[in-house]
FIZA-792286 format. One record per residue (C-alpha): residue number from 1; x, y, z. Coordinates in Angstrom, 2 decimals. Layout:
<nodes>
     n        px        py        pz
   NUM         X         Y         Z
...
</nodes>
This chain:
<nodes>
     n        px        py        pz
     1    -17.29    265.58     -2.82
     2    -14.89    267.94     -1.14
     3    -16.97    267.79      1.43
     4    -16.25    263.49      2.04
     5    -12.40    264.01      1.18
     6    -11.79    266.69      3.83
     7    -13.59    264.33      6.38
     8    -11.70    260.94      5.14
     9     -8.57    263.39      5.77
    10     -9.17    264.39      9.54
    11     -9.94    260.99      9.76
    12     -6.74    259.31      8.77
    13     -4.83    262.52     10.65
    14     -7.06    261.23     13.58
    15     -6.14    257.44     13.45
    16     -2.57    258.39     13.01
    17     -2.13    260.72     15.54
    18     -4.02    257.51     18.33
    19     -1.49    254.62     16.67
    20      1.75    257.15     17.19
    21     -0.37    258.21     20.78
    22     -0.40    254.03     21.40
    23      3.07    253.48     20.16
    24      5.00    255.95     22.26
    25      2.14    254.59     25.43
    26      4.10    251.25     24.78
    27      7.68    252.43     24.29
    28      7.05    254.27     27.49
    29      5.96    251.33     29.43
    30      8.51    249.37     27.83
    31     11.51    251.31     29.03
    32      9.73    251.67     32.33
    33      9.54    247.67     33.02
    34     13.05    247.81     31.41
    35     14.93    250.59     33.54
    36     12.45    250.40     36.72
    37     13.22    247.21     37.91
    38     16.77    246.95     37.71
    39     16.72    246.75     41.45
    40     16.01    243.14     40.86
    41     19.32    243.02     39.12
    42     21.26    243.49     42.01
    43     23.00    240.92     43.63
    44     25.42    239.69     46.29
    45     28.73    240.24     44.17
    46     27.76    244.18     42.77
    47     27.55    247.54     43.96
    48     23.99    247.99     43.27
    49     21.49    248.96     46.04
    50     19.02    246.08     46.37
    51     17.48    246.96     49.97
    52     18.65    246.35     53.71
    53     21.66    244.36     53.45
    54     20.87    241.84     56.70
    55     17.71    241.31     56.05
    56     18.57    240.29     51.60
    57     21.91    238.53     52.64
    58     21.93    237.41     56.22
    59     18.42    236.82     57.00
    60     18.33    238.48     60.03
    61     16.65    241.26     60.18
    62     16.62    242.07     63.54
    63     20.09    243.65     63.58
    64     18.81    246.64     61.51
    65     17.90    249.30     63.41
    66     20.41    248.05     66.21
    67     18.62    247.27     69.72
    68     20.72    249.76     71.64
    69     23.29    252.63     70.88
    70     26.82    252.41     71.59
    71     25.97    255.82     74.08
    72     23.42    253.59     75.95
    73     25.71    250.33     75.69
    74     28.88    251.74     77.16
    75     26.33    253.70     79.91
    76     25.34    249.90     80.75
    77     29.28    248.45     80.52
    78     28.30    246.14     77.98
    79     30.97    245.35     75.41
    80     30.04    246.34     71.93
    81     30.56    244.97     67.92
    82     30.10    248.57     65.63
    83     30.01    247.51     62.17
    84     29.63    250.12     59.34
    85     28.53    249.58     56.43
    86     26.52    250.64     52.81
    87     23.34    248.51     51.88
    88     25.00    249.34     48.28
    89     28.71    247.64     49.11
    90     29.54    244.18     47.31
    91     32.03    243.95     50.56
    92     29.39    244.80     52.71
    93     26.77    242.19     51.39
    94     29.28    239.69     51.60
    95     30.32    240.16     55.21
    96     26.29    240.57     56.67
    97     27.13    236.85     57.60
    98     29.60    236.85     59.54
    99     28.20    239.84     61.67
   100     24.31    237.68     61.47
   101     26.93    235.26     63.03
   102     28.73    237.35     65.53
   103     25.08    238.27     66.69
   104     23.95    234.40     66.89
   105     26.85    233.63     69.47
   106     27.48    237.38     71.39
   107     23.95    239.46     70.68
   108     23.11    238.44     74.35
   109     26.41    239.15     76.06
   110     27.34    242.34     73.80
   111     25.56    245.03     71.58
   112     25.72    244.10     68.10
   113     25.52    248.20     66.57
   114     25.62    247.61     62.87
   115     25.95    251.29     61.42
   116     24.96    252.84     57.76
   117     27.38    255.37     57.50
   118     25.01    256.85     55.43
   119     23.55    257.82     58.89
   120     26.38    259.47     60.23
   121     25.51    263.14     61.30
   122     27.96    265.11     59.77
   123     30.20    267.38     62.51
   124     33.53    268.82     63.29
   125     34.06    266.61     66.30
   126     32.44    263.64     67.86
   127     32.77    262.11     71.55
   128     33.56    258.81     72.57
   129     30.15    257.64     72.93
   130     29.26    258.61     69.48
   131     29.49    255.89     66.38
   132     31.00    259.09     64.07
   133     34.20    258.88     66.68
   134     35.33    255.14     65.29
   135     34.34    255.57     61.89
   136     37.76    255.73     59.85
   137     36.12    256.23     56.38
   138     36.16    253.12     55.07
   139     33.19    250.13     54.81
   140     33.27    247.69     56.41
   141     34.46    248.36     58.85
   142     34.04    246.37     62.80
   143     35.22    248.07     65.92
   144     34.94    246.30     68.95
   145     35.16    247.99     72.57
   146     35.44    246.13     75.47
   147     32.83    246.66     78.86
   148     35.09    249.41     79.92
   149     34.58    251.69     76.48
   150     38.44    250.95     75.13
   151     38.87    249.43     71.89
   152     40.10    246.19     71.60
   153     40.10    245.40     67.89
   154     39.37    247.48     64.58
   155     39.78    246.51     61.44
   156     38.87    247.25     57.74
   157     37.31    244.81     54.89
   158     35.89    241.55     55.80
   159     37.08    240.18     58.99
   160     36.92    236.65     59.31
   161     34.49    235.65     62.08
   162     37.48    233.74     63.83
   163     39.44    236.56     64.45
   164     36.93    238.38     66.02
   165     35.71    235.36     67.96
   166     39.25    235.23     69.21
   167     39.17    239.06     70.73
   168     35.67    238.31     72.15
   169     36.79    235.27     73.77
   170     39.06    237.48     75.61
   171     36.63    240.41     76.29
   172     34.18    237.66     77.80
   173     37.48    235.43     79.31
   174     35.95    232.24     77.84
   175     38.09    229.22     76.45
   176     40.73    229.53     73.71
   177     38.76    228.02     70.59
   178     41.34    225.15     70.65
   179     40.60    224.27     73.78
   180     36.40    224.31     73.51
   181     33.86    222.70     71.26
   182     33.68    223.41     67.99
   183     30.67    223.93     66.13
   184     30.53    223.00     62.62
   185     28.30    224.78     59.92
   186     26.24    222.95     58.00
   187     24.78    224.96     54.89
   188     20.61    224.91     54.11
   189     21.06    227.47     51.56
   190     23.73    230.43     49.90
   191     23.02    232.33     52.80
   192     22.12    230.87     55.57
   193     23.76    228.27     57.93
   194     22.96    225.67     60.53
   195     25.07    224.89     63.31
   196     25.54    221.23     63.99
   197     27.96    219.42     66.69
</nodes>
Protein backbone atom coordinates (compact mmCIF):
# COMPACT_ATOMS: atom_id res chain seq x y z
CA UNK A 1 0.00 0.00 0.00
CA UNK A 2 2.81 2.40 0.70
CA UNK A 3 4.19 1.16 -2.05
CA UNK A 4 0.93 2.65 -4.61
CA UNK A 5 0.76 5.99 -2.45
CA UNK A 6 4.43 6.90 -2.89
CA UNK A 7 3.95 6.25 -6.72
CA UNK A 8 0.38 8.20 -6.98
CA UNK A 9 2.66 10.99 -5.19
CA UNK A 10 5.61 11.31 -7.79
CA UNK A 11 2.93 11.15 -10.03
CA UNK A 12 0.88 14.16 -9.15
CA UNK A 13 4.52 16.02 -8.30
CA UNK A 14 5.16 14.91 -11.99
CA UNK A 15 1.91 16.30 -13.63
CA UNK A 16 2.34 19.43 -11.67
CA UNK A 17 5.66 20.21 -12.25
CA UNK A 18 4.61 19.66 -16.76
CA UNK A 19 1.20 22.03 -16.21
CA UNK A 20 3.49 24.87 -14.26
CA UNK A 21 6.43 23.71 -17.16
CA UNK A 22 3.30 24.47 -19.90
CA UNK A 23 2.05 27.50 -18.14
CA UNK A 24 5.20 29.55 -17.85
CA UNK A 25 5.92 27.91 -21.96
CA UNK A 26 2.72 30.09 -22.64
CA UNK A 27 3.31 33.18 -20.49
CA UNK A 28 6.65 33.19 -22.21
CA UNK A 29 5.31 33.13 -25.65
CA UNK A 30 2.71 35.40 -24.66
CA UNK A 31 4.89 38.29 -23.62
CA UNK A 32 7.08 37.47 -26.57
CA UNK A 33 4.15 38.07 -29.31
CA UNK A 34 3.25 40.93 -26.88
CA UNK A 35 6.69 42.89 -26.47
CA UNK A 36 8.37 41.45 -29.84
CA UNK A 37 6.37 42.98 -32.24
CA UNK A 38 5.92 46.34 -31.11
CA UNK A 39 7.83 47.36 -34.17
CA UNK A 40 4.53 47.05 -35.86
CA UNK A 41 3.35 49.73 -33.53
CA UNK A 42 5.28 52.31 -34.94
CA UNK A 43 4.00 54.78 -37.04
CA UNK A 44 4.37 58.00 -39.03
CA UNK A 45 3.54 60.48 -36.04
CA UNK A 46 6.06 58.59 -33.12
CA UNK A 47 9.52 58.22 -32.32
CA UNK A 48 9.64 54.58 -32.65
CA UNK A 49 12.06 52.83 -35.09
CA UNK A 50 9.93 51.01 -37.66
CA UNK A 51 12.72 50.41 -40.50
CA UNK A 52 14.25 52.65 -43.39
CA UNK A 53 12.35 55.73 -43.31
CA UNK A 54 12.09 56.25 -47.45
CA UNK A 55 11.39 53.15 -48.22
CA UNK A 56 8.05 52.88 -45.01
CA UNK A 57 7.05 56.60 -45.73
CA UNK A 58 8.11 57.78 -49.13
CA UNK A 59 8.17 54.75 -51.16
CA UNK A 60 11.24 55.26 -52.66
CA UNK A 61 13.68 53.30 -51.81
CA UNK A 62 16.23 54.09 -54.02
CA UNK A 63 17.44 57.16 -52.12
CA UNK A 64 18.82 54.92 -49.29
CA UNK A 65 22.12 54.20 -49.63
CA UNK A 66 22.55 57.54 -51.72
CA UNK A 67 23.91 56.93 -55.44
CA UNK A 68 26.98 59.09 -54.96
CA UNK A 69 28.86 60.89 -52.02
CA UNK A 70 28.95 64.48 -51.59
CA UNK A 71 33.20 63.86 -51.97
CA UNK A 72 32.46 62.28 -55.43
CA UNK A 73 29.54 64.87 -56.26
CA UNK A 74 31.41 68.08 -55.67
CA UNK A 75 34.66 66.13 -57.57
CA UNK A 76 32.00 65.98 -60.58
CA UNK A 77 30.54 69.87 -59.94
CA UNK A 78 27.25 68.58 -59.50
CA UNK A 79 25.07 70.51 -57.07
CA UNK A 80 23.99 68.52 -54.11
CA UNK A 81 20.60 68.10 -51.54
CA UNK A 82 22.33 66.50 -47.95
CA UNK A 83 19.54 65.61 -45.84
CA UNK A 84 20.15 64.08 -42.33
CA UNK A 85 18.11 62.31 -40.69
CA UNK A 86 17.05 59.24 -37.91
CA UNK A 87 14.87 56.27 -39.32
CA UNK A 88 13.50 56.73 -35.54
CA UNK A 89 12.43 60.73 -35.94
CA UNK A 90 8.53 61.53 -36.13
CA UNK A 91 10.06 64.83 -38.02
CA UNK A 92 12.05 62.80 -40.08
CA UNK A 93 9.24 60.33 -41.26
CA UNK A 94 7.19 63.14 -41.99
CA UNK A 95 9.55 65.06 -44.24
CA UNK A 96 10.84 61.58 -46.42
CA UNK A 97 8.23 63.19 -48.88
CA UNK A 98 9.24 66.07 -49.63
CA UNK A 99 12.95 64.89 -50.13
CA UNK A 100 11.17 61.46 -52.36
CA UNK A 101 9.95 64.73 -54.05
CA UNK A 102 13.01 66.83 -54.33
CA UNK A 103 14.54 63.55 -55.89
CA UNK A 104 11.47 63.11 -58.47
CA UNK A 105 12.17 66.69 -60.00
CA UNK A 106 16.34 67.27 -59.29
CA UNK A 107 17.79 63.41 -58.72
CA UNK A 108 19.00 63.78 -62.41
CA UNK A 109 20.43 67.29 -62.34
CA UNK A 110 21.80 67.07 -58.56
CA UNK A 111 22.86 64.37 -55.94
CA UNK A 112 20.14 63.69 -53.66
CA UNK A 113 22.70 62.46 -50.32
CA UNK A 114 20.16 61.63 -47.71
CA UNK A 115 22.40 60.99 -44.49
CA UNK A 116 21.68 58.81 -41.10
CA UNK A 117 23.56 60.65 -38.78
CA UNK A 118 23.71 57.62 -37.11
CA UNK A 119 26.49 57.05 -39.75
CA UNK A 120 28.52 59.86 -39.03
CA UNK A 121 32.19 58.79 -38.17
CA UNK A 122 32.89 60.40 -35.15
CA UNK A 123 36.22 62.95 -35.38
CA UNK A 124 37.75 66.12 -34.18
CA UNK A 125 37.56 67.78 -37.55
CA UNK A 126 36.02 67.12 -40.88
CA UNK A 127 36.79 68.68 -44.48
CA UNK A 128 34.58 70.20 -46.81
CA UNK A 129 33.93 67.23 -48.78
CA UNK A 130 32.85 65.29 -45.85
CA UNK A 131 28.85 65.05 -44.80
CA UNK A 132 30.18 65.36 -40.80
CA UNK A 133 31.35 69.16 -41.96
CA UNK A 134 27.43 70.40 -42.52
CA UNK A 135 25.93 68.45 -39.94
CA UNK A 136 24.82 71.11 -37.18
CA UNK A 137 23.36 68.52 -34.71
CA UNK A 138 20.05 68.65 -35.34
CA UNK A 139 17.52 66.20 -37.67
CA UNK A 140 16.38 67.08 -40.20
CA UNK A 141 18.25 68.79 -41.39
CA UNK A 142 18.80 69.78 -45.68
CA UNK A 143 21.92 71.52 -46.85
CA UNK A 144 22.14 72.36 -50.26
CA UNK A 145 25.54 73.31 -52.12
CA UNK A 146 25.60 74.66 -55.31
CA UNK A 147 28.02 73.04 -58.49
CA UNK A 148 30.81 75.08 -57.13
CA UNK A 149 30.81 73.31 -53.38
CA UNK A 150 29.31 76.70 -51.52
CA UNK A 151 26.24 76.44 -49.65
CA UNK A 152 23.34 78.00 -50.79
CA UNK A 153 20.63 77.09 -48.30
CA UNK A 154 20.54 75.17 -44.82
CA UNK A 155 17.98 74.83 -42.75
CA UNK A 156 16.56 72.84 -39.74
CA UNK A 157 13.01 70.92 -39.30
CA UNK A 158 10.85 70.30 -42.21
CA UNK A 159 11.44 72.52 -45.07
CA UNK A 160 8.70 72.98 -47.27
CA UNK A 161 9.49 71.60 -50.74
CA UNK A 162 8.77 75.20 -52.20
CA UNK A 163 11.40 76.81 -50.56
CA UNK A 164 13.86 74.60 -51.60
CA UNK A 165 12.47 74.42 -55.11
CA UNK A 166 12.95 78.16 -55.06
CA UNK A 167 16.97 77.93 -54.22
CA UNK A 168 17.25 75.11 -56.83
CA UNK A 169 15.59 77.07 -59.38
CA UNK A 170 18.37 79.41 -58.92
CA UNK A 171 21.27 76.86 -58.65
CA UNK A 172 19.90 75.37 -62.07
CA UNK A 173 18.78 79.24 -63.42
CA UNK A 174 15.37 77.85 -64.45
CA UNK A 175 12.01 79.95 -64.32
CA UNK A 176 10.66 81.65 -61.18
CA UNK A 177 7.73 79.13 -60.16
CA UNK A 178 5.30 82.03 -60.95
CA UNK A 179 6.33 82.32 -64.11
CA UNK A 180 6.35 78.25 -65.18
CA UNK A 181 3.85 75.45 -65.08
CA UNK A 182 2.63 74.27 -62.19
CA UNK A 183 2.13 70.82 -61.39
CA UNK A 184 -0.59 69.85 -59.18
CA UNK A 185 -0.54 66.72 -56.82
CA UNK A 186 -3.05 64.50 -56.94
CA UNK A 187 -3.07 61.96 -53.88
CA UNK A 188 -3.40 57.79 -54.59
CA UNK A 189 -2.71 57.14 -51.08
CA UNK A 190 -1.26 58.77 -47.36
CA UNK A 191 1.96 58.61 -48.83
CA UNK A 192 2.31 58.75 -52.06
CA UNK A 193 1.41 61.34 -54.80
CA UNK A 194 0.72 61.69 -58.49
CA UNK A 195 1.55 64.58 -60.43
CA UNK A 196 -1.13 65.75 -62.77
CA UNK A 197 -1.21 69.08 -65.10
Amino acid sequence: MLMGCKQKSTRSKKSRLVKLGLGMLIALCASLWIFGSSVALAGIDDDRFDGNIFVVYAGNGSLVPPKISLAESLKREMPAIVVYYLDDSRDCKQYTAVVSRLQEFYGRAASIIPVSVDAIAVKDSYQPNEVGYYYDGIVPQTVILDQQGKVVFNDKGQVKYEVMDDVLRKVFDLLPRSQSLELKRRSFNEFNSELVE
